[in-house]
ZAMARGU-4260 file (C-alpha; in steps of 0.2 Angstrom, whole numbers, plus 5000, padded with zeros to 4 digits):
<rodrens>
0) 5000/5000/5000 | 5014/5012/5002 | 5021/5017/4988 | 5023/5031/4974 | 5008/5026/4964
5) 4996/5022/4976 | 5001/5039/4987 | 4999/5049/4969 | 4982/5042/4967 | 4978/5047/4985
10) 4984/5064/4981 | 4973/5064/4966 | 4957/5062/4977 | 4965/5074/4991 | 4967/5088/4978
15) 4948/5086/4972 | 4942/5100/4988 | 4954/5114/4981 | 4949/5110/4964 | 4930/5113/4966
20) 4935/5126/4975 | 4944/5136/4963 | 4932/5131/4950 | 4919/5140/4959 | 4927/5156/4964
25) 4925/5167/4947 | 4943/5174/4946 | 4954/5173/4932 | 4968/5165/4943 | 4956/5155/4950
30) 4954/5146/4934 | 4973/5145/4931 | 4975/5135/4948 | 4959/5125/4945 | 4967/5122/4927
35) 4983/5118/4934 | 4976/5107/4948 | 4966/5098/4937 | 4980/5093/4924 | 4991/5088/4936
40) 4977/5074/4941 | 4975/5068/4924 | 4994/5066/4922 | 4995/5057/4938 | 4980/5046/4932
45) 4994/5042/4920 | 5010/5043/4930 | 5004/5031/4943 | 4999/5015/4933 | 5015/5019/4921
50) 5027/5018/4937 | 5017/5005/4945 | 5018/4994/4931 | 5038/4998/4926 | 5043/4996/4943
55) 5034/4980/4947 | 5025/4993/4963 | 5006/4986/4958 | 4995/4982/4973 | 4979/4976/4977
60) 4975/4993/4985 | 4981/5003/4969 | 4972/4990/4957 | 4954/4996/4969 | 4958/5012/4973
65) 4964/5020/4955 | 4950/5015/4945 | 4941/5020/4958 | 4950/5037/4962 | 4949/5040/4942
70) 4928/5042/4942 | 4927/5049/4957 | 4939/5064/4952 | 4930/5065/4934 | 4912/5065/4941
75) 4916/5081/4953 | 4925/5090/4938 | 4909/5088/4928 | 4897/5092/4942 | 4906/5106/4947
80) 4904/5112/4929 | 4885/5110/4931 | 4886/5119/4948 | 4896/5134/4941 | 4885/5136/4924
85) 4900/5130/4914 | 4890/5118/4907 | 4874/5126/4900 | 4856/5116/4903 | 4859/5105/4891
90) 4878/5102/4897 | 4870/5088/4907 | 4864/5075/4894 | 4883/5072/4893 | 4886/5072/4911
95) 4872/5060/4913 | 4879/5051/4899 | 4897/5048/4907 | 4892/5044/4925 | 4879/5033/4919
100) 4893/5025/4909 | 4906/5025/4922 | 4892/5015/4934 | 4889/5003/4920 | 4907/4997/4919
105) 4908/4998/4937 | 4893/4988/4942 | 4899/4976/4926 | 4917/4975/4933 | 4910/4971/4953
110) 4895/4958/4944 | 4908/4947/4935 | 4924/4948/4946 | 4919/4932/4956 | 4916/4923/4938
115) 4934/4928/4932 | 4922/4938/4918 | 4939/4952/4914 | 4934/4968/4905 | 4950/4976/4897
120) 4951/4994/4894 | 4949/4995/4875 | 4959/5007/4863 | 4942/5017/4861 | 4938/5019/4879
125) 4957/5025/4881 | 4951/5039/4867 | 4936/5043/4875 | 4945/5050/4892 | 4959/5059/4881
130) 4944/5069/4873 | 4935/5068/4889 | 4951/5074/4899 | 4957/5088/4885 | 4935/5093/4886
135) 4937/5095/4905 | 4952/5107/4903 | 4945/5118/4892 | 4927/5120/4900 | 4938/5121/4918
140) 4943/5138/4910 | 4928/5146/4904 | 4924/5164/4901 | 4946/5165/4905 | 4950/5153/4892
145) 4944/5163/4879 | 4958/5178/4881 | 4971/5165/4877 | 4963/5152/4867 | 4946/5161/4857
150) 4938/5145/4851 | 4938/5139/4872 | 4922/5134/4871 | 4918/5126/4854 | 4932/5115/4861
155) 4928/5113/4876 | 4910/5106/4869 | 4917/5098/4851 | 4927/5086/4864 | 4913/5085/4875
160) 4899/5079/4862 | 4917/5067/4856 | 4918/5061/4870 | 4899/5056/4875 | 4898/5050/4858
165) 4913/5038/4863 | 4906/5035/4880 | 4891/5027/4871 | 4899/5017/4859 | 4911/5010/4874
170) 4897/5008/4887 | 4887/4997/4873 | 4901/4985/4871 | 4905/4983/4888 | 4885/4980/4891
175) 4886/4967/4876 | 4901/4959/4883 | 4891/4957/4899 | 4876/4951/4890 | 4886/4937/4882
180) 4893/4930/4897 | 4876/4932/4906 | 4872/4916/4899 | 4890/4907/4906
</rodrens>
């Protein structure tokens, strides 16, 4: 349990109160440090599998908690937006879209473990959180982003819509995976 990746992804969750925090306070270096924060937790999402698996540091607590520690620390960001009106109204059909998502996979992943049933991360769902990650980052900076960077939003919501497009197609396979092992 102790170890560099699993005290990483710790530090990820840790991170999630300043994060919403600066998300909410409507300041310009607000959203810097929310922007900063917030990268930093997706390269640790990275860094700490990547480590764990080079140096042989993998552990049962890392393989619960990262997973783990991944959605929780995604579903905040995108609530948060909601909370903030960084989303607009209909920002939550793709918020919907991706928790529902992320429970499916979940509740798919807790149903089969005792069967032995594995569901791998595929190449597409690897795509969906790079455009799901890169989305985030944009909409994190709002109204601010838009002084460095003018198309902020449209990218913020062109990798949004991406990425809910590729939640769906993901969450369909896994459910049809777990559809065809149903009868195991």
């Amino acid at each position: 349990m102790h170890n560099l990746p699993n005290y990483m992804t710790v530090g990820r969750l840790l991170s999630l109160p300043v994060l919403v925090a600066m998300m909410l306070i409507n300041t310009e270096w607000a959203a810097w440090t929310a922007l900063g924060i917030y990268t930093a937790g997706c390269l640790t999402d990275w860094l700490d599998g990547y480590i764990a698996r080079k140096y042989k540091m993998e552990s049962a607590f890392g393989k619960f908690l990262d997973p783990v520690a991944d959605k929780i620390f995604i579903a905040t960001v995108l609530l948060t937006l909601l909370a903030n009106d960084n989303l607009p109204w209909w920002g939550s059909i793709p918020v919907i879209v991706i928790l529902s998502r992320e429970f499916l996979v979940s509740g798919l992943r807790e149903f089969f473990g005792p069967k032995n049933v594995q569901f791998p991360v595929s190449n597409l769902a690897k795509w969906k959180t790079t455009a799901q990650m890169f989305s985030l980052g944009f909409l994190i900076m709002g109204d601010w982003g838009e002084k460095v960077f003018p198309p902020n939003w449209e990218m913020g919501y062109g990798l949004l819509t991406i990425a809910t497009i590729l939640t769906l197609m993901t969450g369909w396979t896994y459910m049809k995976e777990g559809i065809k092992h149903l009868d195991e």
